[in-house]
VMD Tcl script that builds the backbone (N, CA, C; Angstrom):
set m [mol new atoms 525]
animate dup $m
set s [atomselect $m all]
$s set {name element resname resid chain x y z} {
  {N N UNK 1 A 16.127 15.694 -23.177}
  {CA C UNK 1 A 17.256 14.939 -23.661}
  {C C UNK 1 A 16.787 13.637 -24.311}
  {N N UNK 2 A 15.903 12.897 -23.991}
  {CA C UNK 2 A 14.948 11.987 -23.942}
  {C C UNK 2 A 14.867 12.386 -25.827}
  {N N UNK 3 A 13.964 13.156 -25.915}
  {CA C UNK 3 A 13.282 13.358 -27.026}
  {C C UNK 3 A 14.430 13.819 -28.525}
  {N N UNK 4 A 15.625 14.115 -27.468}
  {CA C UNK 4 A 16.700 14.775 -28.526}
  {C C UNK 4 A 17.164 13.081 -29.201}
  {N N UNK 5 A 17.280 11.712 -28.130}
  {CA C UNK 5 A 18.192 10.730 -28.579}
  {C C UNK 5 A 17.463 9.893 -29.774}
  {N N UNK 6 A 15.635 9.870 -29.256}
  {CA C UNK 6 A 14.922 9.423 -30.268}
  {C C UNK 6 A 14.826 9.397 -31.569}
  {N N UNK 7 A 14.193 10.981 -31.738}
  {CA C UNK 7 A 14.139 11.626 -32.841}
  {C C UNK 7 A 15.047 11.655 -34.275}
  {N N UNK 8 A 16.057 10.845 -34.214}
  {CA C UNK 8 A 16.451 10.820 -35.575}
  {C C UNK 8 A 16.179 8.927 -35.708}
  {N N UNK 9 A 15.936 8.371 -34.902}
  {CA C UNK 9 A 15.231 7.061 -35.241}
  {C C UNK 9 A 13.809 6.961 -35.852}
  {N N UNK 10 A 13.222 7.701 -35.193}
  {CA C UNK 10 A 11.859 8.041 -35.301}
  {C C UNK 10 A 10.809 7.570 -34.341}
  {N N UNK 11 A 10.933 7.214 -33.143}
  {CA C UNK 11 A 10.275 6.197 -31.952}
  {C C UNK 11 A 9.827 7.794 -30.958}
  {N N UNK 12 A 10.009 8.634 -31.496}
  {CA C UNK 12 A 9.672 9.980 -30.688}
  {C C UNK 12 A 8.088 9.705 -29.746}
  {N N UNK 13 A 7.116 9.193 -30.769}
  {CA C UNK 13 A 5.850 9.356 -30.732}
  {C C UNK 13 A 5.753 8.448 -29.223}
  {N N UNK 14 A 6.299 7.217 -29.356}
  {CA C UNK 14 A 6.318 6.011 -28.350}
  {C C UNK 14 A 6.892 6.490 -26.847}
  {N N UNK 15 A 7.720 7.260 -26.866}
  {CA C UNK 15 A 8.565 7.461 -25.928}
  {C C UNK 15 A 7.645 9.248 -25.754}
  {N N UNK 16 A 6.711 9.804 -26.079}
  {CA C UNK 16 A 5.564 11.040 -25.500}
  {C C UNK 16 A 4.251 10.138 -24.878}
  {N N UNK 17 A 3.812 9.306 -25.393}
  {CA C UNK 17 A 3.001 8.553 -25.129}
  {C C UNK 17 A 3.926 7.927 -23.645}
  {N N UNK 18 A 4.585 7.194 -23.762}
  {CA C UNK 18 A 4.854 6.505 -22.405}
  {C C UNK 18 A 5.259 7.537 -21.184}
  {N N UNK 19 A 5.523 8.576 -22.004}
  {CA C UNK 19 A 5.710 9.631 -21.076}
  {C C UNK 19 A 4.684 10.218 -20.049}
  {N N UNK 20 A 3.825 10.273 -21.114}
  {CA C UNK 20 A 1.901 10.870 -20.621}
  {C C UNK 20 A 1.344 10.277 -19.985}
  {N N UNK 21 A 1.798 8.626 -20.353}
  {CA C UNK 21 A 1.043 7.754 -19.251}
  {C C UNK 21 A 1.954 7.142 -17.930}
  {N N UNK 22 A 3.304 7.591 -17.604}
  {CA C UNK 22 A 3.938 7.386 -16.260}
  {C C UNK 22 A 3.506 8.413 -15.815}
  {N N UNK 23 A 3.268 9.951 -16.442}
  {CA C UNK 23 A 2.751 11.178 -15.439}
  {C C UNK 23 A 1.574 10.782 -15.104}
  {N N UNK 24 A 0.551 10.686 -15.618}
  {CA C UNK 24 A -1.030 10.262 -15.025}
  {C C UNK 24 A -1.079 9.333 -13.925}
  {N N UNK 25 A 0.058 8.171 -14.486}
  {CA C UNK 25 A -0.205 6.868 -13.149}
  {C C UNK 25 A 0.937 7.627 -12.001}
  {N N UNK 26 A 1.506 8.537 -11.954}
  {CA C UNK 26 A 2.093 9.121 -11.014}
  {C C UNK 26 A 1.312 10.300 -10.276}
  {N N UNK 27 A 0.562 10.762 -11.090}
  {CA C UNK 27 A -0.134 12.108 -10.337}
  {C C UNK 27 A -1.547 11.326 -9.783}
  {N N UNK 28 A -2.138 10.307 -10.264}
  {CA C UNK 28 A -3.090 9.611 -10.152}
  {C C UNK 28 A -2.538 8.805 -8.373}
  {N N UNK 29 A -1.641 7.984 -8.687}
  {CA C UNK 29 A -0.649 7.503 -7.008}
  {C C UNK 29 A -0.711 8.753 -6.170}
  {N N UNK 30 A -0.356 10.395 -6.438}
  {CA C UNK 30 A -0.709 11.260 -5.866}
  {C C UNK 30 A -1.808 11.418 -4.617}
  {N N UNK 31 A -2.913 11.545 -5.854}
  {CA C UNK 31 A -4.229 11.461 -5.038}
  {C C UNK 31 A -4.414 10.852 -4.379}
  {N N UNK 32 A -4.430 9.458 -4.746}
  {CA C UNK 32 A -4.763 8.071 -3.897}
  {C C UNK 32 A -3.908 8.523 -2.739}
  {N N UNK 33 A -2.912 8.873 -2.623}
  {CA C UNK 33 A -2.339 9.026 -1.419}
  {C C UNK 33 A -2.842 10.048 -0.494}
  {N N UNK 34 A -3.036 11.103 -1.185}
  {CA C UNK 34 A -3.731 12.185 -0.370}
  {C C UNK 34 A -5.228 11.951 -0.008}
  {N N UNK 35 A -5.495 10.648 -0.404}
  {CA C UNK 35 A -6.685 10.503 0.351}
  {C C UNK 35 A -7.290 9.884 0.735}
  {N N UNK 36 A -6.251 8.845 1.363}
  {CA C UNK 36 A -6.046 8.274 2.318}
  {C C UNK 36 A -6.488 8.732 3.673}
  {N N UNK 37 A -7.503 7.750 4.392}
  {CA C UNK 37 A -8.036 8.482 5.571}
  {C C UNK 37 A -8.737 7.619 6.539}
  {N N UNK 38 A -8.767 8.290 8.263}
  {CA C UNK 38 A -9.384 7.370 8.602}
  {C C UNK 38 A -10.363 8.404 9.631}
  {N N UNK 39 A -11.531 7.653 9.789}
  {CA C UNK 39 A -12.319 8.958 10.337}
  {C C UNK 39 A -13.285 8.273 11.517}
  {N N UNK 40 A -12.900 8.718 12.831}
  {CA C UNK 40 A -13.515 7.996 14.147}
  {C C UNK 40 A -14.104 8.871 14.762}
  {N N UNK 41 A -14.417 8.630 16.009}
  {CA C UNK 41 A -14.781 10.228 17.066}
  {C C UNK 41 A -14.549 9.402 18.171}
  {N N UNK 42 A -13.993 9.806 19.415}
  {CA C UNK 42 A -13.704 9.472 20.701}
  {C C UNK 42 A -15.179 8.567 20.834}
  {N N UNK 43 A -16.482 9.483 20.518}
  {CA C UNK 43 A -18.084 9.226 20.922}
  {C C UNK 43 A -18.611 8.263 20.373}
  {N N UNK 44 A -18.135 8.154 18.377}
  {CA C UNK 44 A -18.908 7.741 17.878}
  {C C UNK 44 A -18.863 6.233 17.706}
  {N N UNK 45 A -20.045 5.529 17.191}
  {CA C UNK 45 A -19.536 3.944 17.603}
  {C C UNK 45 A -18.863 3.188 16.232}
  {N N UNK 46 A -19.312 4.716 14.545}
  {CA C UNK 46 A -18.431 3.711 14.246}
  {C C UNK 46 A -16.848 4.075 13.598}
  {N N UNK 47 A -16.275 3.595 12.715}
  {CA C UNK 47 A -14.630 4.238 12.201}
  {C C UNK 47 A -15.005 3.840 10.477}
  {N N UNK 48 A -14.450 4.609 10.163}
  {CA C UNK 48 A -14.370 4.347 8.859}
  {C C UNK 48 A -13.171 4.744 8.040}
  {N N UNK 49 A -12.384 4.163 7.555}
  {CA C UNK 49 A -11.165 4.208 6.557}
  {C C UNK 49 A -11.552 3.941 4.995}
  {N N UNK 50 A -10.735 5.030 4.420}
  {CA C UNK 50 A -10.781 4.991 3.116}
  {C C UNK 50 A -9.358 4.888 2.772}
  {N N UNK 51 A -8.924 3.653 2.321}
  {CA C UNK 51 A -7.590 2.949 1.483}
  {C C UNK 51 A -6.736 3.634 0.259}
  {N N UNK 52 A -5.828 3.370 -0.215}
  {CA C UNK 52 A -4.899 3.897 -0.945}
  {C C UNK 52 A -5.993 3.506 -2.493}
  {N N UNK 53 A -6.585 2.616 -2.770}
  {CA C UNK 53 A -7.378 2.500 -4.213}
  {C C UNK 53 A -9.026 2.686 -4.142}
  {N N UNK 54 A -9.214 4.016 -2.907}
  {CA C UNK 54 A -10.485 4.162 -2.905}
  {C C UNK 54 A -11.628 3.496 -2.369}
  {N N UNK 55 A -11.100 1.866 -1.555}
  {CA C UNK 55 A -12.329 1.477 -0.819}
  {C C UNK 55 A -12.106 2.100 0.645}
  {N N UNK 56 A -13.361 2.588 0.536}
  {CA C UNK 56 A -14.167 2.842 2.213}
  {C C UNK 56 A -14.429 1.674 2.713}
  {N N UNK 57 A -14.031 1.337 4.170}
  {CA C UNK 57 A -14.633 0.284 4.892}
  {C C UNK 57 A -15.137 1.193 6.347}
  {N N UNK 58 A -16.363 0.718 6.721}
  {CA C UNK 58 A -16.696 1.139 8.258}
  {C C UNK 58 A -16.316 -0.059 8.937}
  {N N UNK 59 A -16.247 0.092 10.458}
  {CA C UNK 59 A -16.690 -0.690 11.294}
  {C C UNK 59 A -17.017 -0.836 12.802}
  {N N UNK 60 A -17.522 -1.534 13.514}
  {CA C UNK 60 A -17.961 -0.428 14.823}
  {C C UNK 60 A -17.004 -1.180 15.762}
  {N N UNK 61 A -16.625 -0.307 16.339}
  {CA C UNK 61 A -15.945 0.220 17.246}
  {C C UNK 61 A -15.593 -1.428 18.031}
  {N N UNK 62 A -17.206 -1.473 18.584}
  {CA C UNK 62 A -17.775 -2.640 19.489}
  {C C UNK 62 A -17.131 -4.223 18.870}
  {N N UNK 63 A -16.933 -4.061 17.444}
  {CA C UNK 63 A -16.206 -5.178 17.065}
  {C C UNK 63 A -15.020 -5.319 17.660}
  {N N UNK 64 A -13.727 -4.430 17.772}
  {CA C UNK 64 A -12.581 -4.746 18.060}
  {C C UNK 64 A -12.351 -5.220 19.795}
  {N N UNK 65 A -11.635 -6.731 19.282}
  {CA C UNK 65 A -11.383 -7.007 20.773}
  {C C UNK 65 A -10.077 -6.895 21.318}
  {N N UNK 66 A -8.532 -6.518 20.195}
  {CA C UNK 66 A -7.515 -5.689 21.047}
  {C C UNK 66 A -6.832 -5.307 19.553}
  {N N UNK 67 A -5.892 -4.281 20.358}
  {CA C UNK 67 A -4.908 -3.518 19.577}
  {C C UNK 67 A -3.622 -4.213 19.372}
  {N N UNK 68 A -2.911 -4.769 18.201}
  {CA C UNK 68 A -1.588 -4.833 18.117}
  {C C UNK 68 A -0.762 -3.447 17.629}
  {N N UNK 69 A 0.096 -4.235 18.487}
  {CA C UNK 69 A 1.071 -2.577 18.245}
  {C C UNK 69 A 2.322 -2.929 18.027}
  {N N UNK 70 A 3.161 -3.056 17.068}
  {CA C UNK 70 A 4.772 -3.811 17.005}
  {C C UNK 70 A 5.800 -2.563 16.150}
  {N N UNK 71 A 6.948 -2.453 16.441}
  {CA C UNK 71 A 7.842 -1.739 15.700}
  {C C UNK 71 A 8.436 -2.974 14.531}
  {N N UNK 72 A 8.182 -2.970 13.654}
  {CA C UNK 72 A 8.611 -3.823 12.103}
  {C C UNK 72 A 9.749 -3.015 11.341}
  {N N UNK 73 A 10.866 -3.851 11.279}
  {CA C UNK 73 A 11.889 -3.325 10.151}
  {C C UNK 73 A 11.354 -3.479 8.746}
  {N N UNK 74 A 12.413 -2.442 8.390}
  {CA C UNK 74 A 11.577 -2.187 6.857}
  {C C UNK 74 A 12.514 -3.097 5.808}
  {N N UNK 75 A 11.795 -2.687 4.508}
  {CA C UNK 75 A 12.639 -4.198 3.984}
  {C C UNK 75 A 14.234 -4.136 3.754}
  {N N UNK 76 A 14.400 -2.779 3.743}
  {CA C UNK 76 A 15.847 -2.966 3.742}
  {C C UNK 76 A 16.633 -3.413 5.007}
  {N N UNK 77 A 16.139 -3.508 6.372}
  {CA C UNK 77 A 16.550 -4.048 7.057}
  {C C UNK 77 A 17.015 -3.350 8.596}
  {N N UNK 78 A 17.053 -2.008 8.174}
  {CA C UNK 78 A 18.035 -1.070 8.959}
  {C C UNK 78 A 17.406 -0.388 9.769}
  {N N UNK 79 A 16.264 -0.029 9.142}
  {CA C UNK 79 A 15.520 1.122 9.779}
  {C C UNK 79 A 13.979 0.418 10.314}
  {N N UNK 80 A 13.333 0.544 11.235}
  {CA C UNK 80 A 11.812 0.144 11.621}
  {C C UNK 80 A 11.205 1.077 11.603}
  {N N UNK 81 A 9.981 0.611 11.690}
  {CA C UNK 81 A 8.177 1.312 11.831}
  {C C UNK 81 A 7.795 0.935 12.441}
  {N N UNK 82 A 6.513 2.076 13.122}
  {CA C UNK 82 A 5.144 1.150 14.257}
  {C C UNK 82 A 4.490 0.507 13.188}
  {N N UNK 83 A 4.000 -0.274 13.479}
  {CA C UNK 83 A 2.537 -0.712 13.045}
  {C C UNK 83 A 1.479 -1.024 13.818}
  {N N UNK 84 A 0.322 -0.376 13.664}
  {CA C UNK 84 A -0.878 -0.936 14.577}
  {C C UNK 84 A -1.854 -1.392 13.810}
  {N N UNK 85 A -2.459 -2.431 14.406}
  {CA C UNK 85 A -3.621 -3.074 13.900}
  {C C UNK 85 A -4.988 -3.596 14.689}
  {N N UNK 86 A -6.013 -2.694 14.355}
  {CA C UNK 86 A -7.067 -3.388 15.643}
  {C C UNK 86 A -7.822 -4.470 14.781}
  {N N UNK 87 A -7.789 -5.372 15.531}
  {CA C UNK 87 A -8.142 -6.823 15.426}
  {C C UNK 87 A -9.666 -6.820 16.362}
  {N N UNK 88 A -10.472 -7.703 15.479}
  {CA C UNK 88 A -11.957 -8.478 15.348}
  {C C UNK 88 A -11.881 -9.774 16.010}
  {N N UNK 89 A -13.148 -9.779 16.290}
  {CA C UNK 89 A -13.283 -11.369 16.132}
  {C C UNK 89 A -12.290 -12.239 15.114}
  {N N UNK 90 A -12.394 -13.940 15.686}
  {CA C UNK 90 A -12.094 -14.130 15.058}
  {C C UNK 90 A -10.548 -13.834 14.153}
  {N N UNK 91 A -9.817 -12.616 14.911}
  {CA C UNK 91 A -8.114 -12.042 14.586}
  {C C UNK 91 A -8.701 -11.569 13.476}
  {N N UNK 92 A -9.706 -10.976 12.944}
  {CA C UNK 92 A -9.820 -10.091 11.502}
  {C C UNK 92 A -9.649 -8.904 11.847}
  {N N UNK 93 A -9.060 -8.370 10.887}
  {CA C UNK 93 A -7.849 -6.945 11.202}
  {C C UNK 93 A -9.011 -5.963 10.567}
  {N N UNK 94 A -9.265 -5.244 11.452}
  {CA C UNK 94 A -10.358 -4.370 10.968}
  {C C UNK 94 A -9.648 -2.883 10.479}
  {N N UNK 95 A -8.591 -2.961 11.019}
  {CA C UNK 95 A -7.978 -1.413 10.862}
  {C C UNK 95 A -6.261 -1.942 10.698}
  {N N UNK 96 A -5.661 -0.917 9.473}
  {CA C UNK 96 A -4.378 -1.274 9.930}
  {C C UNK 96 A -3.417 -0.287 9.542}
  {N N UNK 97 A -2.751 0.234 10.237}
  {CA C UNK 97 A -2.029 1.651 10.369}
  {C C UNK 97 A 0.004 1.065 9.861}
  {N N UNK 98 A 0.216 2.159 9.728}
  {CA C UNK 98 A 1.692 1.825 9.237}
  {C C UNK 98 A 2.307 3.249 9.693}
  {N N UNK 99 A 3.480 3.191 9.825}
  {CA C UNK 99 A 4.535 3.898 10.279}
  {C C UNK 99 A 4.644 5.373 9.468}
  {N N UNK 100 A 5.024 4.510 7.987}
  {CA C UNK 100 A 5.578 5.567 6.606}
  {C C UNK 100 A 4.576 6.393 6.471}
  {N N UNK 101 A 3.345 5.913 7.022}
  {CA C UNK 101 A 2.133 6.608 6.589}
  {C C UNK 101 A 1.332 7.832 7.749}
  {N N UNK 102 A 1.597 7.155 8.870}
  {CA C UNK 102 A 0.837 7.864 9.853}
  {C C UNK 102 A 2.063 8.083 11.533}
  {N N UNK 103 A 1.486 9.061 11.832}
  {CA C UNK 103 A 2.508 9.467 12.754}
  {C C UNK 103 A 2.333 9.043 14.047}
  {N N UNK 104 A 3.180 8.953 15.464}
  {CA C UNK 104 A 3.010 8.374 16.299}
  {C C UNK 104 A 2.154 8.845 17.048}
  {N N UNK 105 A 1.427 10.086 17.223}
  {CA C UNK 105 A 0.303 10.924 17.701}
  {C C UNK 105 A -0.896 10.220 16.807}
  {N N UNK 106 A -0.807 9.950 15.655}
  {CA C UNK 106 A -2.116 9.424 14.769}
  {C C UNK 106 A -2.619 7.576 15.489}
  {N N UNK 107 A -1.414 7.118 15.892}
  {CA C UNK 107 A -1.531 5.980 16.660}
  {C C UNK 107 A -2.198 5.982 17.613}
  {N N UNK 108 A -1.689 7.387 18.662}
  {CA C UNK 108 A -1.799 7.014 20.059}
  {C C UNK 108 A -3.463 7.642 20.175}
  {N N UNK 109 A -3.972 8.675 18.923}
  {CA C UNK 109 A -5.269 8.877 19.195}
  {C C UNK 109 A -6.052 7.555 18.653}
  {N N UNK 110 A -5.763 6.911 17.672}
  {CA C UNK 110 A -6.428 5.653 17.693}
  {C C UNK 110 A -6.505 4.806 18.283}
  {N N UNK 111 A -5.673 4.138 19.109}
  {CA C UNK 111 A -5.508 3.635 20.594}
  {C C UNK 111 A -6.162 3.646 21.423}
  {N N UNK 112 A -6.315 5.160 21.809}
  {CA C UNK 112 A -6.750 5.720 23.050}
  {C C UNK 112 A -8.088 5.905 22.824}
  {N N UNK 113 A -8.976 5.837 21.210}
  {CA C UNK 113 A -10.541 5.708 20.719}
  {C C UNK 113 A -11.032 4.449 21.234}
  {N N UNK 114 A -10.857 3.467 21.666}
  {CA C UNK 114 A -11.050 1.960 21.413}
  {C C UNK 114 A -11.004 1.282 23.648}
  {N N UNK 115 A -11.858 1.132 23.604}
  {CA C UNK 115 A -11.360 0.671 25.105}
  {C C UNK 115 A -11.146 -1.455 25.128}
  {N N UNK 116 A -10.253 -1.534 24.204}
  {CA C UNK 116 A -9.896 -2.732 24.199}
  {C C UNK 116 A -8.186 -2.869 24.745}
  {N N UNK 117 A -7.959 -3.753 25.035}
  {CA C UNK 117 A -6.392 -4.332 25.341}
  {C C UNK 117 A -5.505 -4.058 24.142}
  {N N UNK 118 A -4.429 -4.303 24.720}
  {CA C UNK 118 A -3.870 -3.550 23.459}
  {C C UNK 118 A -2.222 -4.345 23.678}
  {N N UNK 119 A -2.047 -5.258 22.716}
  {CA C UNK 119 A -0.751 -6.459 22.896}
  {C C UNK 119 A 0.413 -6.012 22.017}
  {N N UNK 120 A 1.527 -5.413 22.665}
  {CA C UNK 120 A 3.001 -5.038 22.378}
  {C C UNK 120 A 3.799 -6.093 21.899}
  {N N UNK 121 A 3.997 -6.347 20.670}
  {CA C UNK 121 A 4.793 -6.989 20.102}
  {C C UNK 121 A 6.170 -6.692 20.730}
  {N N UNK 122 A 7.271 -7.536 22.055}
  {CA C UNK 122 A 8.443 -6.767 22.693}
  {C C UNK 122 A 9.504 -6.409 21.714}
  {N N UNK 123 A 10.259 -5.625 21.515}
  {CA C UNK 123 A 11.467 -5.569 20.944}
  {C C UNK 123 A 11.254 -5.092 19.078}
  {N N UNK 124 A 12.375 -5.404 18.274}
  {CA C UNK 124 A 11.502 -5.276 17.089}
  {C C UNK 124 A 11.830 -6.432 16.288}
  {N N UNK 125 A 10.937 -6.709 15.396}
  {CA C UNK 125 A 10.650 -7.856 14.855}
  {C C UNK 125 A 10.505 -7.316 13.171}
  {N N UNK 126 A 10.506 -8.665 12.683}
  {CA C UNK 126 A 10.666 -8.703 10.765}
  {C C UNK 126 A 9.189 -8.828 10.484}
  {N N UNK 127 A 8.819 -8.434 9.773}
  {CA C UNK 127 A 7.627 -8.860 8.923}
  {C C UNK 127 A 7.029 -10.098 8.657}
  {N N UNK 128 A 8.010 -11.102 9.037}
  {CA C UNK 128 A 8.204 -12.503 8.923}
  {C C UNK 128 A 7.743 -12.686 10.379}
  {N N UNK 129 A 8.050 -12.701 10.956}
  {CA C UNK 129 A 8.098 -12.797 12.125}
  {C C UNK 129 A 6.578 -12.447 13.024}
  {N N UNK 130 A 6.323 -11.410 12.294}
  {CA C UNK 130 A 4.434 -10.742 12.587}
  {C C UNK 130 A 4.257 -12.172 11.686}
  {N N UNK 131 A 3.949 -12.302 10.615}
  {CA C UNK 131 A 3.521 -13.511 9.745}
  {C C UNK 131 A 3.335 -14.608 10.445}
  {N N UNK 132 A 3.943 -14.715 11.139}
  {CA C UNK 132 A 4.446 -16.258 11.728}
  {C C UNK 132 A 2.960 -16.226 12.833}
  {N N UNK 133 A 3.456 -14.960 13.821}
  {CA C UNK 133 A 2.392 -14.989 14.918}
  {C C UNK 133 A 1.073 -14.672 15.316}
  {N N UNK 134 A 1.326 -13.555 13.901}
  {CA C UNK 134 A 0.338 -12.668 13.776}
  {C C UNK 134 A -0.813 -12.545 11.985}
  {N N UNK 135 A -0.067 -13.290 11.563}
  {CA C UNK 135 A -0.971 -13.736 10.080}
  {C C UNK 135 A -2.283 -12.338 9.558}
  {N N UNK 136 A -2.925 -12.613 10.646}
  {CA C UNK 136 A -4.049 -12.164 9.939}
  {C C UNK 136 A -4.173 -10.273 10.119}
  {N N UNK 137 A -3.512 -9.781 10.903}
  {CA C UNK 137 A -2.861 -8.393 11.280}
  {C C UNK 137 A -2.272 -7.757 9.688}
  {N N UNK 138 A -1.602 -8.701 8.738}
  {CA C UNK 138 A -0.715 -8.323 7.773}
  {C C UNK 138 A -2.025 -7.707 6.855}
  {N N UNK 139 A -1.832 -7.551 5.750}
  {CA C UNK 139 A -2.143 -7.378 4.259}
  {C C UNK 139 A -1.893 -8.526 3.256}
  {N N UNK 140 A -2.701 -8.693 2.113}
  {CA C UNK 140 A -2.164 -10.215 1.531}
  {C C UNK 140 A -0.926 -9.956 0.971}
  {N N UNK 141 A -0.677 -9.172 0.764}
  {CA C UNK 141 A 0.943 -9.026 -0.267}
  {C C UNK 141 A 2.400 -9.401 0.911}
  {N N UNK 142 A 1.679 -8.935 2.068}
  {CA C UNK 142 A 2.482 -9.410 3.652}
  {C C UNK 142 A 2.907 -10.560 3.711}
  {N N UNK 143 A 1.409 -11.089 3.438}
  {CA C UNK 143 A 1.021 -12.961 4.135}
  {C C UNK 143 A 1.667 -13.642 3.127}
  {N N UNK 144 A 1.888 -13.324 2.014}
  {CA C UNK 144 A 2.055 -14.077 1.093}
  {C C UNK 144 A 3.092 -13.526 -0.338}
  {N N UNK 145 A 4.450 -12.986 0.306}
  {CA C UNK 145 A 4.961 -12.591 -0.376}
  {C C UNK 145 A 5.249 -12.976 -2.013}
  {N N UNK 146 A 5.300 -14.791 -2.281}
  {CA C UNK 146 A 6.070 -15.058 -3.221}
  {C C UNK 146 A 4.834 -14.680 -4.637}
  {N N UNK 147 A 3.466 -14.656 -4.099}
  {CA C UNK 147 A 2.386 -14.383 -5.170}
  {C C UNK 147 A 2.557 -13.315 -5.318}
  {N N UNK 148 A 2.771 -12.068 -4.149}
  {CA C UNK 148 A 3.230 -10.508 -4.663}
  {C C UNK 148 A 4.185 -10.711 -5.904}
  {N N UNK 149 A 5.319 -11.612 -5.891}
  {CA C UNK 149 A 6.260 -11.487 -6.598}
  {C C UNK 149 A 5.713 -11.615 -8.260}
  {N N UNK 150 A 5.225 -12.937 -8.054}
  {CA C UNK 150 A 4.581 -13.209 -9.527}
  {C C UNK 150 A 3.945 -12.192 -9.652}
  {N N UNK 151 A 2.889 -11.594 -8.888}
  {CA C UNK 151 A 2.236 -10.713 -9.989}
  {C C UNK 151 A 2.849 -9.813 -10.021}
  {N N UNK 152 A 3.853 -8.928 -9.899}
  {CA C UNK 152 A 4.635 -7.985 -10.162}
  {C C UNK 152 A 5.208 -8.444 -11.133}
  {N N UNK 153 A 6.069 -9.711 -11.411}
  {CA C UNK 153 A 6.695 -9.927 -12.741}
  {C C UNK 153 A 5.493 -10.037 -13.532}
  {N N UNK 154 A 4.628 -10.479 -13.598}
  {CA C UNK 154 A 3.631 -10.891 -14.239}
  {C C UNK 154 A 3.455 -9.422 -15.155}
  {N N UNK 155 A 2.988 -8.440 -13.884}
  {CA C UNK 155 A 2.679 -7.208 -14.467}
  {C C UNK 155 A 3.440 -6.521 -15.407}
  {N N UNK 156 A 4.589 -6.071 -14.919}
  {CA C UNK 156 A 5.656 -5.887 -15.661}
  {C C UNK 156 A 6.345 -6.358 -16.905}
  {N N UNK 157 A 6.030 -7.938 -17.039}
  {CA C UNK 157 A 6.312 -8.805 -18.471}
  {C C UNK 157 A 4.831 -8.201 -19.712}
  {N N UNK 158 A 3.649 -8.087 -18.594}
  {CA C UNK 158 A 2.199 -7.240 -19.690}
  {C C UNK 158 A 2.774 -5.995 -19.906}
  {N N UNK 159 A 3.128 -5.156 -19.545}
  {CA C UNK 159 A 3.407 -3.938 -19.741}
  {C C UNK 159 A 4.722 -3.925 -20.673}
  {N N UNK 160 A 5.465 -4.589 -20.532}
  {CA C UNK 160 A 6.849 -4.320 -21.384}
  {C C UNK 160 A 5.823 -5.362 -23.086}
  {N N UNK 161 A 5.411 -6.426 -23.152}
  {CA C UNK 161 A 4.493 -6.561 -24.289}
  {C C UNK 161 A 3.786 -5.535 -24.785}
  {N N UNK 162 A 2.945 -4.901 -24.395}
  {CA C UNK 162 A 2.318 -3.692 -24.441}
  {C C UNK 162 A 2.670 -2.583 -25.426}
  {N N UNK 163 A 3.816 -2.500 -24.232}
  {CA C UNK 163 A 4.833 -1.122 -25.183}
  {C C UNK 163 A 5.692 -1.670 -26.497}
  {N N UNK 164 A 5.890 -3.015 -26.416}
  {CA C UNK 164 A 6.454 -3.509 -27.764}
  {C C UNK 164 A 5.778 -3.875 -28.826}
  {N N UNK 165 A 4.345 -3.567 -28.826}
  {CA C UNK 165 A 3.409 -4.206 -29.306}
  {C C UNK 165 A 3.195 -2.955 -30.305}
  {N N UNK 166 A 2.691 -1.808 -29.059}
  {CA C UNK 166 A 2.439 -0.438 -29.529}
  {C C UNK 166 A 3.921 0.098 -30.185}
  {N N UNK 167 A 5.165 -0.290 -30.142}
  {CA C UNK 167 A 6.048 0.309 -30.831}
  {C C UNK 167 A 6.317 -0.318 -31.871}
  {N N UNK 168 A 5.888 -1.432 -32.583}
  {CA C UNK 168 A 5.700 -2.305 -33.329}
  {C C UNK 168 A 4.569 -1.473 -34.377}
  {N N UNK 169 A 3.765 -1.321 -33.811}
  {CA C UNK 169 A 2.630 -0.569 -34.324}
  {C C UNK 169 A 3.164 0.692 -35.182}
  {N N UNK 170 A 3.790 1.643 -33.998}
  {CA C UNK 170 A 3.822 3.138 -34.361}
  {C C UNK 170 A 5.002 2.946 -35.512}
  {N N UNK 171 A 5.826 1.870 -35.323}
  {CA C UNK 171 A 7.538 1.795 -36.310}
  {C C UNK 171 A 6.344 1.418 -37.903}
  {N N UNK 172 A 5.334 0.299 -37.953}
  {CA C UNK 172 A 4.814 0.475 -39.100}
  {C C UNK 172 A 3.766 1.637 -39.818}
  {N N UNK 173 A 3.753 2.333 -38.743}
  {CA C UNK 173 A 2.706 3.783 -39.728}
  {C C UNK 173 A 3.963 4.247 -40.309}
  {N N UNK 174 A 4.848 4.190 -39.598}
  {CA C UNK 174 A 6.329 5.441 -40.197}
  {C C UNK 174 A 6.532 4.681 -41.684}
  {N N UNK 175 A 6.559 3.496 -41.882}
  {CA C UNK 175 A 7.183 2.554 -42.908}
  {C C UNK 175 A 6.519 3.105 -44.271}
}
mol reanalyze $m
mol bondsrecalc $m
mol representation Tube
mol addrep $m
C-alpha cells in the first residue's frame, strides 16, 4: 500500500531503501537477542555473559560478595519484574539479569551458583527507587535517565536529517 501512495510522486526509491534498512536493523535486533547469554557451571570458578551488542564479559565467581534481588515496575507502571544483580567489590554489578528477559528458574539457578548473601529488595519498588539505593546495580541508561533522553532525541533528529538529505538527493536525480 506503501509503494501504491508514493509512486505517482516519485519518492518510491526512498521509501524501498528505508524499507531495507528498518528490516536489517530489525532482523539484526533479532540476533542480538537470540544471543544473548550467560554461561556458569555450579563447579566452575568462572561466569561469563555475552550482552545484547555482542560484548562478552567473564568474571569469577570469587569476586561476587552478594546477590540483589528486587521485583521493579515497569515503565508503564502497572505491571513488575525480578531483577537480579550480583554485585563486586566495591557495589560493581558484575552480572545483571532482568525479568522480560530471563525466567524465574534462570534466577534461582544463578542464585543458587554463587555462595554469597543475597539482599531482597521488600515489597516492589520503581526504578527510581533501586537508583536512589542501589545506583550501581542499574545500567547507565537506568542511572541516568535524562542523557538516555538526549541521545535518543539526538539520534532520531540524525536519522530524520539523513533521510531528508538522501530524499533531497534521490528528488534531484528524478529532476
Amino acid at each position: 500500500m506503501l509503494y501504491i501512495t508514493v509512486l505517482p510522486d516519485g519518492p518510491w526509491l526512498a521509501v524501498v531503501i528505508t524499507q531495507i534498512v528498518a528490516i536489517l536493523v530489525a532482523v539484526g535486533a533479532i540476533i542480538a537477542y537470540f544471543r544473548i547469554g550467560i554461561w556458569f557451571s555450579p563447579d566452575a570458578p568462572i561466569v561469563s555473559e555475552r550482552g545484547f551488542f555482542g560484548r562478552t564479559v567473564h568474571f569469577a565467581k570469587a569476586d561476587a560478595k552478594y546477590i540483589l534481588l528486587a521485583e521493579v515496575y515497569t515503565s508503564d507502571g502497572l505491571e513488575s519484574r525480578p531483577t537480579l544483580a550480583v554485585m563486586g567489590a566495591d557495589d560493581r554489578r558484575l552480572l545483571r539479569m532482568r525479568g522480560q528477559y530471563w525466567s524465574p528458574e534462570h534466577f534461582d539457578q544463578v542464585a543458587a551458583a554463587f555462595s554469597v548473601p543475597t539482599t531482597r529488595i521488600p515489597g516492589t519498588v520503581s526504578t527510581g527507587e533501586v537508583r536512589e539505593d542501589y545506583p550501581a546495580s542499574l545500567y547507565f541508561f537506568e542511572r541516568h535517565p535524562t542523557a538516555f533522553i538526549a541521545v535518543a532525541i539526538g539520534a532520531t533528529a540524525a536519522t530524520a536529517a539523513i533521510l531528508m538529505v538522501a530524499l533531497t538527493y534521490l528528488r534531484s536525480l528524478g529532476a
